[in-house]
MOPAC internal coordinates of N, CA, C and O (Angstrom, degrees):
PM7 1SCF
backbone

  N    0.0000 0     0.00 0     0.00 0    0    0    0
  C    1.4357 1     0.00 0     0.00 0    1    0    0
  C    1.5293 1   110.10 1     0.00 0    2    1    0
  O    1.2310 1   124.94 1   139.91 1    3    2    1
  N    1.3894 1   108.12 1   -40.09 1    3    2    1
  C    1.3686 1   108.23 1  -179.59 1    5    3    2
  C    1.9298 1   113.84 1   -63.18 1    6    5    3
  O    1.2310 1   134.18 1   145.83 1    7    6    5
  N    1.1548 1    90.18 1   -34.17 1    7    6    5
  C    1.4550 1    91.69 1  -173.84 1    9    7    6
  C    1.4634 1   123.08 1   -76.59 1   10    9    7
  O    1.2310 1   130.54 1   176.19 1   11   10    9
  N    1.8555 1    97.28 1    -3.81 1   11   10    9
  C    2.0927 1   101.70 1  -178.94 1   13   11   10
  C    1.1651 1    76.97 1   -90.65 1   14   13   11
  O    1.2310 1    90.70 1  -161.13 1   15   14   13
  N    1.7284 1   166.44 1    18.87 1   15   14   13
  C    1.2661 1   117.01 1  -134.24 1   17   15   14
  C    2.0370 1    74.29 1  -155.59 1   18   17   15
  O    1.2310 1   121.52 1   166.74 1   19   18   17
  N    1.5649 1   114.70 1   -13.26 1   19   18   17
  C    1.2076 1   131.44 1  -169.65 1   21   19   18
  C    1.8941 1   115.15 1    34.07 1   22   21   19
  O    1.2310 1   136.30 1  -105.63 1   23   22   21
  N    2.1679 1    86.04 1    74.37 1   23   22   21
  C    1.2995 1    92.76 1  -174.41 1   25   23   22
  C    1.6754 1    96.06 1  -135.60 1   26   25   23
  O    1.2310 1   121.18 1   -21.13 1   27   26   25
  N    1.5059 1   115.34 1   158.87 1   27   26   25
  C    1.1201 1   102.38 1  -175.48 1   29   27   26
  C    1.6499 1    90.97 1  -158.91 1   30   29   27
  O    1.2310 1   135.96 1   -40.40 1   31   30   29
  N    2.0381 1    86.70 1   139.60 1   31   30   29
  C    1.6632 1    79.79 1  -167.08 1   33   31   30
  C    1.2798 1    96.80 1  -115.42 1   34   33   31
  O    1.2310 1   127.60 1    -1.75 1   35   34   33
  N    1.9465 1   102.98 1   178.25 1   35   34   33
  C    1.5396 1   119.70 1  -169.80 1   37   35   34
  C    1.6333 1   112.25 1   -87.51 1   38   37   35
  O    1.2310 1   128.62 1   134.39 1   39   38   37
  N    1.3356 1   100.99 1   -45.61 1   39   38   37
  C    1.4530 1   136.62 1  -155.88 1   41   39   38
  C    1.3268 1   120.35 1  -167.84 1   42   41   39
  O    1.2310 1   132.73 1   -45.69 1   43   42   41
  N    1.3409 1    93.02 1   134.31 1   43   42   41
  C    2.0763 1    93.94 1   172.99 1   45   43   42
  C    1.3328 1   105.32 1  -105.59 1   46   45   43
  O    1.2310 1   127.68 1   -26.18 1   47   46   45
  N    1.3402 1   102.83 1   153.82 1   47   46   45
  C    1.7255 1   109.20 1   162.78 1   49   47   46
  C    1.4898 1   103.03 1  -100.61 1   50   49   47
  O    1.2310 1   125.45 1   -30.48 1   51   50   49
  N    1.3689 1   107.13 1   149.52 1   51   50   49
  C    1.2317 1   118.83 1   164.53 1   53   51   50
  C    1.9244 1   125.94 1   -99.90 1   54   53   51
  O    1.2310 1   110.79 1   -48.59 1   55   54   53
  N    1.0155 1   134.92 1   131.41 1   55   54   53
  C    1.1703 1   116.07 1   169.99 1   57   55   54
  C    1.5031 1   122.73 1  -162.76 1   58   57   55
  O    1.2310 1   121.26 1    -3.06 1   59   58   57
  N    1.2616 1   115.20 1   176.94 1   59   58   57
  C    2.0687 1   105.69 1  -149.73 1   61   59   58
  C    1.6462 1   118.31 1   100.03 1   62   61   59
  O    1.2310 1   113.04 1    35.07 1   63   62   61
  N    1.1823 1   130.75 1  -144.93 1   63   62   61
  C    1.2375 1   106.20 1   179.98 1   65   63   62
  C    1.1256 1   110.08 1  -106.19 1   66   65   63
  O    1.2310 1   113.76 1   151.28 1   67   66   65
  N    1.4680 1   129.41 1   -28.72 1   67   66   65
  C    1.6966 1   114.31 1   171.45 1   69   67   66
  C    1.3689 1   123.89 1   -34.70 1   70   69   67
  O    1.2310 1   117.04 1   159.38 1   71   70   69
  N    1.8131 1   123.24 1   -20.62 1   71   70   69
  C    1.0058 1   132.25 1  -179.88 1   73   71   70
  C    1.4694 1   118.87 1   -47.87 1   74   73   71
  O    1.2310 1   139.31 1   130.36 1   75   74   73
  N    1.6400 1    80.17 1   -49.64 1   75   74   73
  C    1.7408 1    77.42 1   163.12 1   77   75   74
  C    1.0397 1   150.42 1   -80.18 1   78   77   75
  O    1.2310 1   108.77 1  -168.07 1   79   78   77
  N    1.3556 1   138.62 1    11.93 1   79   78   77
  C    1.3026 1   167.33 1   176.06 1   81   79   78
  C    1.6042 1   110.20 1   -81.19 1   82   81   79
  O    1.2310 1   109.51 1  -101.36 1   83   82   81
  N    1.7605 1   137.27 1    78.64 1   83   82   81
  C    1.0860 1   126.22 1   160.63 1   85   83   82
  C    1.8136 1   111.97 1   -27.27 1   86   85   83
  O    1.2310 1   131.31 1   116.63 1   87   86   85
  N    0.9550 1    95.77 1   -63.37 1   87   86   85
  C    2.0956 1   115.50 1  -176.70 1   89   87   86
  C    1.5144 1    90.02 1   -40.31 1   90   89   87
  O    1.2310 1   115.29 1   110.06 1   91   90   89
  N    1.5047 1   126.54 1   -69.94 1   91   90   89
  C    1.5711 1   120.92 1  -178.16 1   93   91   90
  C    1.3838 1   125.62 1   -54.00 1   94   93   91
  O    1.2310 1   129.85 1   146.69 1   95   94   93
  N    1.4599 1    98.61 1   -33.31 1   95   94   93
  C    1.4403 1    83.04 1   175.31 1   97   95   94
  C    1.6331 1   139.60 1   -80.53 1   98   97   95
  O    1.2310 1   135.64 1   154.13 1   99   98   97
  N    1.6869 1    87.33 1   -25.87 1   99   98   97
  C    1.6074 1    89.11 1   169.67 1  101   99   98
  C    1.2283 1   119.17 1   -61.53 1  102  101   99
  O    1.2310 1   120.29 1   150.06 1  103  102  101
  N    1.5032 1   117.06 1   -29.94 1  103  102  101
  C    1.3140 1   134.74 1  -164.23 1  105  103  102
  C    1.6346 1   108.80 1   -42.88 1  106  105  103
  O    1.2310 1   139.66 1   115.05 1  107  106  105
  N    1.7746 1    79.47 1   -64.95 1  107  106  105
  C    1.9655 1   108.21 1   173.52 1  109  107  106
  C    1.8778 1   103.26 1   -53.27 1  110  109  107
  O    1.2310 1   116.47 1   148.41 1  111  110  109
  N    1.1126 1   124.32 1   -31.59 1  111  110  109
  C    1.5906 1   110.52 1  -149.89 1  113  111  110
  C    1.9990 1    87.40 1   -96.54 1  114  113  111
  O    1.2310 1   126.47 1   141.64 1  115  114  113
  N    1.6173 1   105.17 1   -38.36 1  115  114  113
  C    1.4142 1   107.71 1   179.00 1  117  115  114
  C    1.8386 1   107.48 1   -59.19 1  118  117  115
  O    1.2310 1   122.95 1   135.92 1  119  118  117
  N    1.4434 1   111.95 1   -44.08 1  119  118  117
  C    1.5207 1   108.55 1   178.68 1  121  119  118
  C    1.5467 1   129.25 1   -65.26 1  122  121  119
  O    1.2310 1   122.33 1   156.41 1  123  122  121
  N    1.3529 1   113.14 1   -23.59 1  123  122  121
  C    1.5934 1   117.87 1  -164.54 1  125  123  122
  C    1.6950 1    86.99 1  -104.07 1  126  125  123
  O    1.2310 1   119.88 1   142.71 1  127  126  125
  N    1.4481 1   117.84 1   -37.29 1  127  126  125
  C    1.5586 1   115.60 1  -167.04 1  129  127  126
  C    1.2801 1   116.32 1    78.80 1  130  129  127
  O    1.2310 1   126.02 1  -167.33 1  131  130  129
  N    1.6012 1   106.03 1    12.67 1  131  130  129
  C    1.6392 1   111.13 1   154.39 1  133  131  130
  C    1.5878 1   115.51 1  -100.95 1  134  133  131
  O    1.2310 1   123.87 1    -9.33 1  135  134  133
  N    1.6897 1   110.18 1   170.67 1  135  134  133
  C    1.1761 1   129.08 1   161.15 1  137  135  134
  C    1.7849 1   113.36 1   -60.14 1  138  137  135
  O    1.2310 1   129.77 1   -73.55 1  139  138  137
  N    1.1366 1    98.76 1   106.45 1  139  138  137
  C    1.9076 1   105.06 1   168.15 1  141  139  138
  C    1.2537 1   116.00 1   -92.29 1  142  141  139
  O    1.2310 1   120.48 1   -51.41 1  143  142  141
  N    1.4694 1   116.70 1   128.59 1  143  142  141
  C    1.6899 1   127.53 1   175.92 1  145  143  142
  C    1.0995 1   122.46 1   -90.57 1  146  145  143
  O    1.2310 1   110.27 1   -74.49 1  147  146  145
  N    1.4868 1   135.88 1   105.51 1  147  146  145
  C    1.4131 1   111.67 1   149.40 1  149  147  146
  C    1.4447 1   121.20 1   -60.44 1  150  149  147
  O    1.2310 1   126.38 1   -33.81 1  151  150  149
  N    1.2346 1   105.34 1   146.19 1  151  150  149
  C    1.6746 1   103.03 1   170.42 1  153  151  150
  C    1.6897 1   104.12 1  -117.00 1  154  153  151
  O    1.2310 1   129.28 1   -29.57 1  155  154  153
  N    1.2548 1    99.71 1   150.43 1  155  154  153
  C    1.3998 1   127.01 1   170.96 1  157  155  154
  C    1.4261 1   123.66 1   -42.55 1  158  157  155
  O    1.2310 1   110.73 1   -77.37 1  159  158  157
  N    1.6511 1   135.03 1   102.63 1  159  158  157
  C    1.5711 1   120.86 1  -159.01 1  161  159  158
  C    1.1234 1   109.18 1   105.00 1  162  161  159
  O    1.2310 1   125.12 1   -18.99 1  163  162  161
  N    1.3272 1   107.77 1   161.01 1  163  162  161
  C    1.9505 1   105.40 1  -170.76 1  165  163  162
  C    2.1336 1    82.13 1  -131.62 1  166  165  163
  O    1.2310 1   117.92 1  -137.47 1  167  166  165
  N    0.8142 1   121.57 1    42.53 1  167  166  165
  C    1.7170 1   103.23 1   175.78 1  169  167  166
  C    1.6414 1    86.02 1  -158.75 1  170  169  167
  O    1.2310 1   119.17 1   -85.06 1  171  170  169
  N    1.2632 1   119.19 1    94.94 1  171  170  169
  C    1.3139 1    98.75 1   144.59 1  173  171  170
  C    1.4910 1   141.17 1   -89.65 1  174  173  171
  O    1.2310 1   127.74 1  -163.18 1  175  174  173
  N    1.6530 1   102.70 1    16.82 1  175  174  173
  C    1.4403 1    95.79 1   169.55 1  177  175  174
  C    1.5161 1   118.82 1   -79.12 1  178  177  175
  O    1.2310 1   126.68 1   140.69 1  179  178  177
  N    1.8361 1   104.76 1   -39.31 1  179  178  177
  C    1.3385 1   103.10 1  -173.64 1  181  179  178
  C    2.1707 1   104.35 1   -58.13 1  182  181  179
  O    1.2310 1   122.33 1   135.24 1  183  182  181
  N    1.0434 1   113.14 1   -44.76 1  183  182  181
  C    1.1874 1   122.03 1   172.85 1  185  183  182
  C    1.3771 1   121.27 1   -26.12 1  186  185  183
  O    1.2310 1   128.77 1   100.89 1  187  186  185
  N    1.6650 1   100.71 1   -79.11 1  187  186  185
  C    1.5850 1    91.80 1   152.46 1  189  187  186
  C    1.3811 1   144.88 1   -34.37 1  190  189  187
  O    1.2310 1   124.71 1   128.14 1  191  190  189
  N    1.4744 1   108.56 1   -51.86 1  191  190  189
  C    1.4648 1   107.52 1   160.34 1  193  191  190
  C    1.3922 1   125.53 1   -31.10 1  194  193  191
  O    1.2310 1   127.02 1   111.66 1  195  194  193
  N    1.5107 1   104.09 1   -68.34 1  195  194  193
  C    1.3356 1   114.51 1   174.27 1  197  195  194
  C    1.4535 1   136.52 1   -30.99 1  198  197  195
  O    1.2310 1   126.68 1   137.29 1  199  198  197
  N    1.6720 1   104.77 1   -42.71 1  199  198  197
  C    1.3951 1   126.69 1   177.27 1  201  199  198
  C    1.6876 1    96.70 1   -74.94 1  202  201  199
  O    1.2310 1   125.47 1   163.00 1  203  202  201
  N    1.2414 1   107.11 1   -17.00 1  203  202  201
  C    2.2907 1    92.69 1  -167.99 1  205  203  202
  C    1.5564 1    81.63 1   -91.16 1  206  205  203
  O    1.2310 1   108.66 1   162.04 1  207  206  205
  N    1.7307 1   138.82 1   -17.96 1  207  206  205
  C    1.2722 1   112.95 1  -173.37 1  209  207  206
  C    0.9661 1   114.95 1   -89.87 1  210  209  207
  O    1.2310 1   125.82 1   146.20 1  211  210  209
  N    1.4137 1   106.42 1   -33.80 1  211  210  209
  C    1.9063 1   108.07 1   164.36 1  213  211  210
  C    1.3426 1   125.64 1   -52.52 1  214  213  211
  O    1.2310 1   124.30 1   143.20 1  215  214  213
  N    1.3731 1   109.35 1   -36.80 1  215  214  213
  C    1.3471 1   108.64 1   171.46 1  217  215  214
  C    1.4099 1   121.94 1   -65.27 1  218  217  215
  O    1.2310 1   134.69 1   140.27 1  219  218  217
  N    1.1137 1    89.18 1   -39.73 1  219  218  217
  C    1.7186 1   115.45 1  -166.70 1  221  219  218
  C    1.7165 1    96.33 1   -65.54 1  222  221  219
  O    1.2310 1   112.11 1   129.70 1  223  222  221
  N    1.1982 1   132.49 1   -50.30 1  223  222  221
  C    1.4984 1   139.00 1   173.35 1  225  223  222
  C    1.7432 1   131.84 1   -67.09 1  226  225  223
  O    1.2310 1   132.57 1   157.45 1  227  226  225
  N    1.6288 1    93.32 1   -22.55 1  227  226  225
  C    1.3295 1   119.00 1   175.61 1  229  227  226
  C    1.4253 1   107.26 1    77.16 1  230  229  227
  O    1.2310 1   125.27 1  -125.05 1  231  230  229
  N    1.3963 1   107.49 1    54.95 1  231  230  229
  C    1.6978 1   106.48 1   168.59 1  233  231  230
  C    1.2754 1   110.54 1   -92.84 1  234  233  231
  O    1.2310 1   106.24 1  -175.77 1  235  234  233
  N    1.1372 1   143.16 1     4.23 1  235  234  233
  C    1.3601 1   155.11 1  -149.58 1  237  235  234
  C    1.8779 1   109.02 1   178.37 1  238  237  235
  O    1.2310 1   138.10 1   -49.58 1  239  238  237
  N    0.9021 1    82.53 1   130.42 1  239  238  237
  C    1.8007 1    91.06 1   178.46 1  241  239  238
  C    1.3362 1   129.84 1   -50.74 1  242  241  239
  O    1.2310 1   126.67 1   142.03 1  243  242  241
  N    1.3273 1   104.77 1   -37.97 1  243  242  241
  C    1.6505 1   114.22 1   169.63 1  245  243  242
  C    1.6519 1    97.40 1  -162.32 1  246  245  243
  O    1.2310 1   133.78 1    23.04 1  247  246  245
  N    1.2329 1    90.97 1  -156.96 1  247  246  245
  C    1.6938 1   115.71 1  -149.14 1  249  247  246
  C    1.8281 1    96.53 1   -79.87 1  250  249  247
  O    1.2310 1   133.89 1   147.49 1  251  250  249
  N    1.4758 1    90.75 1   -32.51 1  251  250  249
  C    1.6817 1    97.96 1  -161.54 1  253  251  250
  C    1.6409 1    81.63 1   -65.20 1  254  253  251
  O    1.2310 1   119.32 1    89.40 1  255  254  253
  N    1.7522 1   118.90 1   -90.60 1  255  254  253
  C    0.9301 1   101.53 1   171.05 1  257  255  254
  C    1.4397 1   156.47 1    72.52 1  258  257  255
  O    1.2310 1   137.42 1    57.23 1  259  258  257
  N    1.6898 1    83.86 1  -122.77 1  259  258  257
  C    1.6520 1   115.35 1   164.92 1  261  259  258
  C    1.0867 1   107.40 1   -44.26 1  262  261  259
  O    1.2310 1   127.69 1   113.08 1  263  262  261
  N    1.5440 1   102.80 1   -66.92 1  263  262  261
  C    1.8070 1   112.38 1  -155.93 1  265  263  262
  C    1.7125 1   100.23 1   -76.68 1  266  265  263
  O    1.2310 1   114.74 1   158.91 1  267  266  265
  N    1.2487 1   127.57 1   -21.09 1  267  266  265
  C    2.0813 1   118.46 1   160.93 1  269  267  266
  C    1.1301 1    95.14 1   -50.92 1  270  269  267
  O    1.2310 1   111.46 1   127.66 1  271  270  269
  N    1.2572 1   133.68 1   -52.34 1  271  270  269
  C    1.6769 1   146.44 1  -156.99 1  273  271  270
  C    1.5502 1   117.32 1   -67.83 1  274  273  271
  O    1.2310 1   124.43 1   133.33 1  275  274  273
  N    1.2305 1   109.09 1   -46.67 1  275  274  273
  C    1.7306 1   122.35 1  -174.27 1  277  275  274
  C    1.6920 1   104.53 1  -118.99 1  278  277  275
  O    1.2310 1   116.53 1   154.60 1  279  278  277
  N    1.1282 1   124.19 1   -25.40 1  279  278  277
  C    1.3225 1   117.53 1   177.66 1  281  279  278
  C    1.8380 1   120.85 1   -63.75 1  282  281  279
  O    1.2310 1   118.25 1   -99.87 1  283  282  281
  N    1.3978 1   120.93 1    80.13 1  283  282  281
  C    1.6334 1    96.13 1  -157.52 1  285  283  282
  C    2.5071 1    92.70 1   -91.46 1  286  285  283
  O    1.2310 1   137.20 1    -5.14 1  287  286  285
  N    1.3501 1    84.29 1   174.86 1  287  286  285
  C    1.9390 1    80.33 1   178.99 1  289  287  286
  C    1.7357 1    83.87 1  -123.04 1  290  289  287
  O    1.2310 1   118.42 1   -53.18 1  291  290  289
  N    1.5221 1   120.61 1   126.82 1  291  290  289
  C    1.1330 1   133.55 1   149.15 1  293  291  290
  C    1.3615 1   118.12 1   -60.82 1  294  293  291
  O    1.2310 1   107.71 1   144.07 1  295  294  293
  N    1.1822 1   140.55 1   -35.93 1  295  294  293
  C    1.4930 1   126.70 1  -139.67 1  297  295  294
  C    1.9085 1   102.50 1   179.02 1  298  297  295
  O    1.2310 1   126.34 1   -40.30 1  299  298  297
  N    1.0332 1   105.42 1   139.70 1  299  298  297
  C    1.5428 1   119.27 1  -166.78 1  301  299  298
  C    1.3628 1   114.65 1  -140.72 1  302  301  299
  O    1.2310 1   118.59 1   -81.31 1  303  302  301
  N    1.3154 1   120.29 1    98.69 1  303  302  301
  C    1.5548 1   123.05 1   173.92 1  305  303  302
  C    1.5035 1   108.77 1  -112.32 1  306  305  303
  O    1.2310 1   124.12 1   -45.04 1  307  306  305
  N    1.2105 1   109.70 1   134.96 1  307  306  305
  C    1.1319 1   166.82 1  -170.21 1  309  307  306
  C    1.6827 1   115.50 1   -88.69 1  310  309  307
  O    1.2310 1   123.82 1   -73.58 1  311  310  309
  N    1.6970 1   110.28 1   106.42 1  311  310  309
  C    1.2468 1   113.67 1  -154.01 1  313  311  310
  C    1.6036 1    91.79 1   -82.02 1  314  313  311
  O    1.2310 1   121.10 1   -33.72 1  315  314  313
  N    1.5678 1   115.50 1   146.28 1  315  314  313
  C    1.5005 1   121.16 1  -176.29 1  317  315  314
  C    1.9842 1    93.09 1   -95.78 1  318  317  315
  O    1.2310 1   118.46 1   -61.82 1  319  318  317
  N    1.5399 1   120.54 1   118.18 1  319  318  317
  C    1.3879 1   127.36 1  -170.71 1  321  319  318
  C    1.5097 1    84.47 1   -52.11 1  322  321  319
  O    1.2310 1   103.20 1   124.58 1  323  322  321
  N    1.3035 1   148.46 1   -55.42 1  323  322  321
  C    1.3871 1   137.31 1  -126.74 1  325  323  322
  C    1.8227 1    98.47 1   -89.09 1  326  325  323
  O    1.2310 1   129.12 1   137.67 1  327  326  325
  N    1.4295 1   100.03 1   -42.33 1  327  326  325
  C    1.3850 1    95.55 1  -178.78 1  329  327  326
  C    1.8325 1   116.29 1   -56.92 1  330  329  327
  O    1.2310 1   128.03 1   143.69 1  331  330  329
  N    2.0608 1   102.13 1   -36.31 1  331  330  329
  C    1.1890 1    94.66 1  -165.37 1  333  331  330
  C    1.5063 1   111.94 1   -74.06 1  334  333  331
  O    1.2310 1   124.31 1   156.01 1  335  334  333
  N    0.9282 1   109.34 1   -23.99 1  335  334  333
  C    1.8931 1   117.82 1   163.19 1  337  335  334
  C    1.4579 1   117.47 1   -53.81 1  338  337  335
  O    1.2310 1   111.17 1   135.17 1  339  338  337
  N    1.2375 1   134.23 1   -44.83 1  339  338  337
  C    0.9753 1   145.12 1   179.05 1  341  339  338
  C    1.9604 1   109.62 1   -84.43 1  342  341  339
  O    1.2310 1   115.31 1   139.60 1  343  342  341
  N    0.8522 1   126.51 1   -40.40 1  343  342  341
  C    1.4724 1   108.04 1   144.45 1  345  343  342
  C    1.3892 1   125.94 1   -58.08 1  346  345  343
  O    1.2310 1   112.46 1   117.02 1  347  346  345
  N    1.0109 1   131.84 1   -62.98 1  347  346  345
  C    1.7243 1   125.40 1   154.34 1  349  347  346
  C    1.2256 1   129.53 1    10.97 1  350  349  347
  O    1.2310 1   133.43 1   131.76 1  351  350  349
  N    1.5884 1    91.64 1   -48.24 1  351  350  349
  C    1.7251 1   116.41 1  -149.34 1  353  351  350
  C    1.7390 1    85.06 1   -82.46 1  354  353  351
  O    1.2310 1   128.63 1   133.55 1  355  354  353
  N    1.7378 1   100.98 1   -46.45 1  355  354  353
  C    1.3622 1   104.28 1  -131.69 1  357  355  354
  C    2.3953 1    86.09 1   -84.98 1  358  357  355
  O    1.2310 1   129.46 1   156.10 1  359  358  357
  N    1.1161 1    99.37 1   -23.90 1  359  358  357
  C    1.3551 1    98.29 1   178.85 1  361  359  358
  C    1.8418 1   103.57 1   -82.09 1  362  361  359
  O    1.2310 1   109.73 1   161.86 1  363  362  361
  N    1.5035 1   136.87 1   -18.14 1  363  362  361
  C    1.0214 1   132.51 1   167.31 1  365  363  362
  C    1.3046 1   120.79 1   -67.04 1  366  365  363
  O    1.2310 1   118.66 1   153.01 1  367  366  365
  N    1.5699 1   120.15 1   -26.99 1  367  366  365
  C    1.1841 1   138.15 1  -165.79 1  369  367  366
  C    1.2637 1   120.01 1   -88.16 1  370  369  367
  O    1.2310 1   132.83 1   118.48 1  371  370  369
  N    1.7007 1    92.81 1   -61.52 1  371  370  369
  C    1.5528 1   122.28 1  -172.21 1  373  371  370
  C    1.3830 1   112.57 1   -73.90 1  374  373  371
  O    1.2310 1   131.45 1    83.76 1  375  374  373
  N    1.8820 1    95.51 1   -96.24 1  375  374  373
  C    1.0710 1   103.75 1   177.77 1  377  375  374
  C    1.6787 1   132.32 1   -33.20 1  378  377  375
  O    1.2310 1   115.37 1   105.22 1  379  378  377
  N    1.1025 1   126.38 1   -74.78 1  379  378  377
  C    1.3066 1   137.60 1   169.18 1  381  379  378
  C    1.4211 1   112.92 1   -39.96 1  382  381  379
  O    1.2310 1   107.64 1  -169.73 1  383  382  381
  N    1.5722 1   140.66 1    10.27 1  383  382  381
  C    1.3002 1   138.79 1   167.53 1  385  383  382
  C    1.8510 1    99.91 1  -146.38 1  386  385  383
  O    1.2310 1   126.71 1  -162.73 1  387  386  385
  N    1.2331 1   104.70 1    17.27 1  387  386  385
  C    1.6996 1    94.24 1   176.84 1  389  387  386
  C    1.7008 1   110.99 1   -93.44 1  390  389  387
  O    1.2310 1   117.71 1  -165.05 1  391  390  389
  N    1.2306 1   121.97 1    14.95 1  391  390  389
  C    1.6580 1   126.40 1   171.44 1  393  391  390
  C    1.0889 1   122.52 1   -90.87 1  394  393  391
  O    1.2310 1   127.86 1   161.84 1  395  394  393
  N    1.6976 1   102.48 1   -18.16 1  395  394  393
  C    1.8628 1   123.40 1   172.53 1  397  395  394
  C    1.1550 1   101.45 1   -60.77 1  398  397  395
  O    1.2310 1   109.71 1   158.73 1  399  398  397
  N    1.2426 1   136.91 1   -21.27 1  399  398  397
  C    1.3699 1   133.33 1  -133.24 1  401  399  398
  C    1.6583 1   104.65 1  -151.01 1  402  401  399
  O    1.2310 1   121.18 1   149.22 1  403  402  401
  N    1.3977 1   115.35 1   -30.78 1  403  402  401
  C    1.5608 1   108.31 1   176.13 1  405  403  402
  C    1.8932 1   109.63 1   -88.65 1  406  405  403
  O    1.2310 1   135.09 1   145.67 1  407  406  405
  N    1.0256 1    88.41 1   -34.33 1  407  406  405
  C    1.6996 1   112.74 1   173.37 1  409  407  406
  C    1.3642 1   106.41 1    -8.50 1  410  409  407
  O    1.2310 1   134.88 1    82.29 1  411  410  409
  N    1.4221 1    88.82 1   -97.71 1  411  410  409
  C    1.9310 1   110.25 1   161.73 1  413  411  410
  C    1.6956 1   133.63 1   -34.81 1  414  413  411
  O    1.2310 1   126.91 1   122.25 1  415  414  413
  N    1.1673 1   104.32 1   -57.75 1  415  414  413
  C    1.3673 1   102.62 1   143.98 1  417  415  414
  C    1.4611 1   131.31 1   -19.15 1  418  417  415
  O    1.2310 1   126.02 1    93.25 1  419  418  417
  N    1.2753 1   106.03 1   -86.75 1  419  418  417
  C    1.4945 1   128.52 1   164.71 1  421  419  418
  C    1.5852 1   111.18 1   -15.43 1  422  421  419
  O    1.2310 1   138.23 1    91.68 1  423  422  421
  N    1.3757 1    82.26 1   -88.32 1  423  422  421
  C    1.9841 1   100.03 1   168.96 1  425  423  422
  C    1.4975 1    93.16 1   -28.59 1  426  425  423
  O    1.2310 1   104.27 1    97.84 1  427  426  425
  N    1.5391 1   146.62 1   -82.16 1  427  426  425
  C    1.6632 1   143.87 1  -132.41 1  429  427  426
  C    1.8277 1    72.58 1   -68.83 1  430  429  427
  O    1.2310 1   107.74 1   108.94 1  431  430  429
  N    0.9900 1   140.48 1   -71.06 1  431  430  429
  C    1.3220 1   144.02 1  -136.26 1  433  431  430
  C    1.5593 1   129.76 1   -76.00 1  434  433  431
  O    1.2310 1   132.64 1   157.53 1  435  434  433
  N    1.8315 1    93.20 1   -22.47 1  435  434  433
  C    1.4785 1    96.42 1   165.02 1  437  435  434
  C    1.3057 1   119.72 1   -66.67 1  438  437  435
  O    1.2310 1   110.19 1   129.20 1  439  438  437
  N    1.5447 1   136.02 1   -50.80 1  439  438  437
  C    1.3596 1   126.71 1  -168.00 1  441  439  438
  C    1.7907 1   106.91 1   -53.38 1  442  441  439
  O    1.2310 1   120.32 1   154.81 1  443  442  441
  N    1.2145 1   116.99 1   -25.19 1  443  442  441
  C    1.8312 1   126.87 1  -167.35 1  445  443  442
  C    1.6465 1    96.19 1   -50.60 1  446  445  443
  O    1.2310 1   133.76 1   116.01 1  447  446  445
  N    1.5927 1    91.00 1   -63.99 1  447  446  445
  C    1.6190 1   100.29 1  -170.74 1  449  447  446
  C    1.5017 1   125.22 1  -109.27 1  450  449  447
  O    1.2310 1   121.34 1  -167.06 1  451  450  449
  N    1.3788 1   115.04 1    12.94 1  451  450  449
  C    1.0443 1   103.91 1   143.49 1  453  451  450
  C    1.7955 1   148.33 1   -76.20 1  454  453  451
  O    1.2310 1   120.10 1   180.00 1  455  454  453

């Protein structure tokens, strides 16, 4: 998607509760082969808010700003090359041909529980 859209990213943030998961996050930073952020705070909605009132009041010049200002990053993992290769493999392999195969299944299994 990123690539119809000719966008290319640095780093993802993560946030919600997987955030909290050291184990998840590498997971995410080992799969994409980017840098994953925790950020500072467990709500980034109220957060956001915050930044539209600051803006909104003119404590900060704009949006960018604000969020240099209030946006802090707790924690930074660091994608391991071997893992992200090895997911690759396993979504070139796996994933992307496991519908050949659950498909049918499915079909025997709907009449059971429906």
């Amino acid at each position: 998607m990123l690539e119809e859209i000719d966008v290319r990213l640095n780093d993802l943030v993560v946030i919600g509760g997987g955030f909290k998961s050291d184990v998840i996050m590498q997971i995410i930073a080992d799969l994409f082969g980017l840098p994953v952020l925790r950020r500072e705070g467990s709500s980034s909605a109220c957060l956001g808010a915050a930044i539209c009132v600051c803006q909104h009041l003119s404590i900060y010049k704009d949006f960018y700003e604000a969020t240099s200002k209030m946006v802090k990053t707790q924690q930074m993992f660091i994608p391991n090359p071997k893992n992200h290769v090895l997911y690759n493999k396993i979504n070139d392999t796996v994933v992307k041909n496991v519908r050949a195969h659950t498909d049918e299944i499915l079909k025997l299994t709907y009449p059971i529980f429906n």
